[in-house]
N, C-alpha and C positions, 0 to 999 in steps of 0.2 A: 350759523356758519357750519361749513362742512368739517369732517374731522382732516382734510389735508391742511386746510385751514390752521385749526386747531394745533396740530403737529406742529406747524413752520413756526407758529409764534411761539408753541410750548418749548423748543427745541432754539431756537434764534433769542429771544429774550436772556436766558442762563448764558449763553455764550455772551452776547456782547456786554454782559452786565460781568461776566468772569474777564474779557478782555477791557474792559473799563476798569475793573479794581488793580489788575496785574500790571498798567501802565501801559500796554499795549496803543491804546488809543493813543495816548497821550505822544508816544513815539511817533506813531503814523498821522494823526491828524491835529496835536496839539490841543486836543482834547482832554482837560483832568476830571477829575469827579464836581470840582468844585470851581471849573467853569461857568463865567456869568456867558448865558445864552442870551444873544439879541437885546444886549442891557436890559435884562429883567432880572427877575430874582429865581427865576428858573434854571433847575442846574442840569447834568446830563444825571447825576444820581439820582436826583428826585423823577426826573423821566423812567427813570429803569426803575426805579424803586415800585411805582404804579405800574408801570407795566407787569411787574414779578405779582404784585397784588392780582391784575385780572388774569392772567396766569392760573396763582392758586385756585381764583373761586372758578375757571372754566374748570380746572381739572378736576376739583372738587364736586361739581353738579356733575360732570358727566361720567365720572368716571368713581367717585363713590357713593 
């Protein structure tokens, strides 16, 4: 993946995972952290949670 790549999700990831804990979501789309997604047991925290994960390790291989 390219570094603008990289950037969007390094930079988008913290945000919507910062507007998911401050309730923002939850205002605008009736979104909580602990929303059941498509009756499964997958929640929006647990999404954001793995995405923060491959986050770390892109930034981590490429940049230390």
């Amino acid at each position: 993946m390219n570094s603008k790549t990289w950037r969007a999700i390094g930079l988008g990831v913290p945000i919507l995972t910062i507007l998911l804990l401050l309730g923002i979501f939850k205002s605008i789309f009736g979104v909580d952290v602990n929303t059941n997604l498509f009756n499964t047991s997958v929640t929006p925290g647990i999404v954001l949670g793995l995405a923060n994960v491959v986050v770390v390790i892109g930034v981590g291989k490429h940049y230390i």
